[in-house]
C-alpha positions as CSV (number, residue, x, y, z in Angstrom):
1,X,149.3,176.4,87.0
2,X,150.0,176.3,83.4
3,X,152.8,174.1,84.0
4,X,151.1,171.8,86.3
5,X,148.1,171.6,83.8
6,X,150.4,169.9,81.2
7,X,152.1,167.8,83.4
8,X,148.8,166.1,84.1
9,X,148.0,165.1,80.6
10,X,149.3,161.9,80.4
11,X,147.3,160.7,83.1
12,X,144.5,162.3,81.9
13,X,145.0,160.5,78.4
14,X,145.3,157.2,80.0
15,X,142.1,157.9,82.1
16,X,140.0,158.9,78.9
17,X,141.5,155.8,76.7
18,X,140.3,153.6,79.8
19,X,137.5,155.3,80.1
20,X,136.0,153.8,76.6
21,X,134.0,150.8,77.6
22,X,131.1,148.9,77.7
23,X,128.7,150.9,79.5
24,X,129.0,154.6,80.5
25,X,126.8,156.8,82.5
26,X,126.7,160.4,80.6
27,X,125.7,163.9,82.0
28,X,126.8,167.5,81.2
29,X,126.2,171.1,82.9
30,X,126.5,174.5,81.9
31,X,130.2,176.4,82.9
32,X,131.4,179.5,82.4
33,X,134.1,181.1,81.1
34,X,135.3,185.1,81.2
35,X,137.4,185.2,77.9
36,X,136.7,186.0,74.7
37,X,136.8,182.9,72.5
38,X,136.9,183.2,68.9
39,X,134.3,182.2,67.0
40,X,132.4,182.2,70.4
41,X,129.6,184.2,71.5
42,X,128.8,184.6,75.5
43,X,130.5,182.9,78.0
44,X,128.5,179.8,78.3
45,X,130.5,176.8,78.4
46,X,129.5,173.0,79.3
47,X,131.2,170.8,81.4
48,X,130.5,166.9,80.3
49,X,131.5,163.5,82.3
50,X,131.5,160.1,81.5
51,X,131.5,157.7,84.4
52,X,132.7,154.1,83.7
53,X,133.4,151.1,86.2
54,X,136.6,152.5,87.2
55,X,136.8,156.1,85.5
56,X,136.2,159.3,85.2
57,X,136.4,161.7,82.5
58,X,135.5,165.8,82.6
59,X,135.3,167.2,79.6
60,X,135.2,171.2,79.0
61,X,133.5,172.1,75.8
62,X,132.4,175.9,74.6
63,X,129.1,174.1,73.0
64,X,126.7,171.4,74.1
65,X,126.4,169.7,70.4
66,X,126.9,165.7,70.3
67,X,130.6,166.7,68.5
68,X,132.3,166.0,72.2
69,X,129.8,163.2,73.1
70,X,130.6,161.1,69.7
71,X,134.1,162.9,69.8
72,X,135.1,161.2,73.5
73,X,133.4,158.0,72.3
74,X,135.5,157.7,69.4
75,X,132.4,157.8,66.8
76,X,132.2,159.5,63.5
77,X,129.3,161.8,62.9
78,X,128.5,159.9,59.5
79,X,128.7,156.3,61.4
80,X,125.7,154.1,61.2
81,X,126.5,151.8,63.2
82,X,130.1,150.6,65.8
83,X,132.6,148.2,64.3
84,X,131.4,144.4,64.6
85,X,132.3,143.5,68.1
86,X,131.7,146.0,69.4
87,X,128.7,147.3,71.9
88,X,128.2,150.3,74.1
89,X,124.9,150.8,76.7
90,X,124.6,154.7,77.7
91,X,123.1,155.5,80.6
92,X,121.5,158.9,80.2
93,X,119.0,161.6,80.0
94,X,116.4,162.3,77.1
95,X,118.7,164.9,75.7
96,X,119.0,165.2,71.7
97,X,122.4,164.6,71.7
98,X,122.2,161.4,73.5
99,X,119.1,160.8,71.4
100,X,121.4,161.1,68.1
101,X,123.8,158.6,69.1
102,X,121.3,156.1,70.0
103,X,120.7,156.2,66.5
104,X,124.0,154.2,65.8
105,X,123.5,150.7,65.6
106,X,125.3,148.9,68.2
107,X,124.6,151.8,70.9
108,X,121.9,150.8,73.0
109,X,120.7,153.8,75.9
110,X,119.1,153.0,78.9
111,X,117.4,156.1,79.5
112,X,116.8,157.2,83.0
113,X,113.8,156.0,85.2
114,X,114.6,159.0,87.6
115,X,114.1,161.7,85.1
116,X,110.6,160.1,83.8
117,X,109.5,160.4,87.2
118,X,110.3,164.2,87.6
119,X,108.2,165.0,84.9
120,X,105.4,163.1,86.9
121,X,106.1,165.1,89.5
122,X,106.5,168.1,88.2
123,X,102.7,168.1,86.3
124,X,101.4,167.3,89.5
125,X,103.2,170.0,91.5
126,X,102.1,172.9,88.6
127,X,98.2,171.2,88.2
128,X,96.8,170.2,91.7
129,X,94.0,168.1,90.0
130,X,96.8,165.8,88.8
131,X,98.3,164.8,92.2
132,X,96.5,162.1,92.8
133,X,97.5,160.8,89.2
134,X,101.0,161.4,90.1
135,X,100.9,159.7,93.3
136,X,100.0,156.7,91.5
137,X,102.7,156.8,88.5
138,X,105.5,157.5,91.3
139,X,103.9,154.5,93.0
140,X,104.3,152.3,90.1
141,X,108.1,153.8,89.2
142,X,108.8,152.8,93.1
143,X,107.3,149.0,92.8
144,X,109.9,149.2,89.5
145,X,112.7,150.7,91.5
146,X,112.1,147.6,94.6
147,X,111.8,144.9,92.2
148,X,114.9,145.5,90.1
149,X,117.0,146.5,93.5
150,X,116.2,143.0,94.7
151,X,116.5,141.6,91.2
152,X,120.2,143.1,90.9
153,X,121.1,141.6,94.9
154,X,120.1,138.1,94.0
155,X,122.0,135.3,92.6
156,X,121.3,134.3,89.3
157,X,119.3,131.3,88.8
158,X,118.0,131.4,92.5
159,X,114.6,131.7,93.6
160,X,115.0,134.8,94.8
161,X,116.2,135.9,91.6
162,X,113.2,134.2,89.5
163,X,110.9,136.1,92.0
164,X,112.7,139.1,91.6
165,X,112.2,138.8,87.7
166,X,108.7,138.6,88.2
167,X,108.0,141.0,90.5
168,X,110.0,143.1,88.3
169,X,108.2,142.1,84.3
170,X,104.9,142.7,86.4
171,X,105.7,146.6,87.3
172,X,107.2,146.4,83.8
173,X,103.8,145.5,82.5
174,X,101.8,147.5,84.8
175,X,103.5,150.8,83.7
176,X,102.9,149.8,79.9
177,X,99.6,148.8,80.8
178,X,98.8,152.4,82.1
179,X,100.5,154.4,79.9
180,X,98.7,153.0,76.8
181,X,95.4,153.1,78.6
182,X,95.9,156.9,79.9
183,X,97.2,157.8,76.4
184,X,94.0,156.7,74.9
185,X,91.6,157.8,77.3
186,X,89.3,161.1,76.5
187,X,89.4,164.1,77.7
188,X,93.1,163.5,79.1
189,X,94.6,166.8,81.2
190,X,97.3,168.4,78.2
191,X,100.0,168.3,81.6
192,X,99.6,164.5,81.9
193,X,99.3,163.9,77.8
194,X,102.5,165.6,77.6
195,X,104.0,163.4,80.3
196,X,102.6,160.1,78.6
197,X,104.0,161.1,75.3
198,X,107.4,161.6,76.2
199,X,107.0,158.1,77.8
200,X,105.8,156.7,75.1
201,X,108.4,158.4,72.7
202,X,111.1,157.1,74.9
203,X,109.6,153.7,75.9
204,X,112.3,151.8,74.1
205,X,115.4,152.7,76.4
206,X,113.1,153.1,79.3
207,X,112.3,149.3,79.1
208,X,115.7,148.0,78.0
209,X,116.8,147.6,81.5
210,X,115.6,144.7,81.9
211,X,117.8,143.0,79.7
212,X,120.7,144.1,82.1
213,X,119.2,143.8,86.0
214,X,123.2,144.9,87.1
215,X,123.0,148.4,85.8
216,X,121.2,151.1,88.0
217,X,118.0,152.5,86.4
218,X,119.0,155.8,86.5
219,X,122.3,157.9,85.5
220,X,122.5,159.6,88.9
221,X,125.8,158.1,89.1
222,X,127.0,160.8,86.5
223,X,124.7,163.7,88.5
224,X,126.6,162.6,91.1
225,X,129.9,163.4,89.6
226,X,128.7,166.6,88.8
227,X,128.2,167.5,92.4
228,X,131.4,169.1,92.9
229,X,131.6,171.5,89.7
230,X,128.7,172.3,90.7
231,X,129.2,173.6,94.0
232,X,132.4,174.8,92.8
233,X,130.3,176.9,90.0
234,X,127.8,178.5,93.0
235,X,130.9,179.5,94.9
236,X,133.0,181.3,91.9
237,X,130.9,181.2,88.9
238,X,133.7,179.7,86.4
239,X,137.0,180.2,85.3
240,X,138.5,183.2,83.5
241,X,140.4,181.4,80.8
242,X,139.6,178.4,78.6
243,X,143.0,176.8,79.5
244,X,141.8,177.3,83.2
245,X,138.3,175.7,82.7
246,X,140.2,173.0,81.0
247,X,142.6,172.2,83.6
248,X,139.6,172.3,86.4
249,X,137.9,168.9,84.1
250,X,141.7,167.7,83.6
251,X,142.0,167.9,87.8
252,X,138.2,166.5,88.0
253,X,139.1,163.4,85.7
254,X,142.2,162.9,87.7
255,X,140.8,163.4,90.6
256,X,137.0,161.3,90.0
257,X,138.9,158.4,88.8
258,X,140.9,158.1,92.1
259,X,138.3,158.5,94.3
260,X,136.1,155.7,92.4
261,X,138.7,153.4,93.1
262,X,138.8,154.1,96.7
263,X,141.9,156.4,96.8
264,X,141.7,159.8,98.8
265,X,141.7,162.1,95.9
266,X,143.9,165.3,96.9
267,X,146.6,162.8,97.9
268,X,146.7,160.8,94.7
269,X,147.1,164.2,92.8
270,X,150.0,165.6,94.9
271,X,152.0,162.1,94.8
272,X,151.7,162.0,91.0
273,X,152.6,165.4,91.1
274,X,155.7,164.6,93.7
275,X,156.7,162.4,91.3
276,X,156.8,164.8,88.3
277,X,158.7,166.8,90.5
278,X,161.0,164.1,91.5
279,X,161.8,163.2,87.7
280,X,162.7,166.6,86.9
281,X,158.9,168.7,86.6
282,X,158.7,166.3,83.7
283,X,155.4,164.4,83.3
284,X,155.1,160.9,83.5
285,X,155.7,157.8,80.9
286,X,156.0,154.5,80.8
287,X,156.1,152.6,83.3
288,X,156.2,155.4,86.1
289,X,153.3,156.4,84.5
290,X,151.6,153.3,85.1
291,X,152.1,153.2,88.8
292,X,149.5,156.1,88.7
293,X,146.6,153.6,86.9
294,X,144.5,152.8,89.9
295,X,142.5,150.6,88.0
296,X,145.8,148.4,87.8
297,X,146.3,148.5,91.2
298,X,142.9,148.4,93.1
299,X,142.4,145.3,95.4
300,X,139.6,143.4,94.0
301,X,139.8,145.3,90.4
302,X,138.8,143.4,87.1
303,X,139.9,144.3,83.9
304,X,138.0,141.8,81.6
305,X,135.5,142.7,79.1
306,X,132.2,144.0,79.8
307,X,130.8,143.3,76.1
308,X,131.3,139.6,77.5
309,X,128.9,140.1,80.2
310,X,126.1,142.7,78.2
311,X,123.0,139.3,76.6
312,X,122.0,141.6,73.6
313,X,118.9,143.3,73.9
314,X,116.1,144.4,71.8
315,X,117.5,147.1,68.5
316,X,117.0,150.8,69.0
């Protein structure tokens, strides 16, 4: 397994390299791993992925600092802002690390409507004299969640579209209408004030979205990803080594990618690793390599530049 783990390294490189664009969905989840790490305490692990157009990446990290996040993204800590030309959006949760890059002028998040609405639900599931409260909010995240559907299905410049736009600006407006009124009300439950602040605090990323009507308005793509570590996790509880746990993201990236560009994903791994074997259990380079890029050789795939199609939006 050791060998097969480096002979899938090159295509895992290529996969991460593509895997730098324009717009990323980000998630991570905790793994574990039974060996001893140096400088390590507990077995605790966490498993990251980055879901792009036509990529997947898995990345196994002993810590769950923003080092990997700005690491995979090819960002300094120290940087202020990207190089001139370029732009990245980052669909993603509230968490700090996320939150820290989004301080990096040129990285605009688009933080996840679905996540918001949990915290809705969740005060109104623990405090029964907020329910009706929450019915309403997840009422007004739904009219957001139907208007920006139809608003993403409709051609641009059409009527459909300009009634889409302001069917969606009005839920838009109706949720910061409410939020501002609630926040300043008296004698506000502490549940729901909690709820309204972290709103408030995260309004900015929450609201971008409508500067790009294409991109879904939550990161459930990259929850989605997770779904098979996951399971995988509740069925053996993690790997024994790290060079295991690392091969399982290498295998998930490989893997991922594949089966987001329509390929059955346990066949794609055994013919690229039928062809290592057929070139001497040597992994592959140059241009046998490159028959293994599916995003090369997907009917229908594009490989322009999605900074062309990003209309800035407002600054962090």
């Amino acid at each position: 397994m050791k060998s097969v783990h480096e002979l899938l390294a090159p295509l895992e490189q290529a996969v991460i390299e593509r895997n730098a664009a324009a717009h990323l969905h980000a998630d991570e989840t905790s793994w574990r791993v039974f060996e001893q790490v140096e400088g390590k305490e507990g077995h605790r692990w966490w498993l990251w992925v980055f879901v792009a157009a036509d990529t997947v990446v898995f990345r196994m990290d002993p810590t769950r600092s923003a080092a990997l996040l700005t690491g995979h993204l090819g960002i300094e800590r120290t940087d202020t802002a990207l190089p001139e030309g370029r732009r990245l959006l980052l669909s993603a949760d509230f968490y700090t690390a996320y939150q820290a890059l989004a301080r990096v002028e040129g990285v605009d998040p688009l933080w996840c409507w679905a996540h918001i609405r949990r915290y809705f639900i969740r005060a109104g599931d623990a405090h029964p004299q907020l329910r009706y409260w929450r019915d309403l909010w997840v009422g007004r995240i739904a009219a957001l969640d139907t208007a920006h559907r139809a608003l993403a299905a409709a051609e641009p410049g059409s009527p459909a579209h300009h009634q889409a736009t302001a069917a969606f600006e009005a839920a838009l407006a109706a949720i910061d209408t409410a939020r501002r009124e609630q926040a300043a009300a008296p004698g506000l439950h502490p549940a729901a004030k909690k709820v309204l602040a972290t709103l408030d605090r995260e309004w900015d990323g929450l609201a971008r979205h409508r500067y790009v009507p294409d991109i879904d308005l939550d990161s459930n793509a990259a929850e989605r990803a997770l779904r098979t570590p996951v399971v995988s996790r509740k069925n053996y509880y993690g790997t024994h080594a790290a060079w295991s746990a690392e091969l399982a993201a290498r295998v998930w990236t490989i893997t991922g990618t594949a089966e987001r560009n329509g390929r059955e994903p346990l066949a794609y791994l055994a013919g690229y690793l039928q062809a290592c074997a057929a070139a001497g259990s040597r992994a592959l380079a140059g241009e046998t390599l490159e028959r293994f890029f599916v995003w090369l050789h997907t009917p229908g795939s594009h490989n322009h530049d999605l900074n062309e199609e990003i209309p800035p939006g407002p600054a962090p």
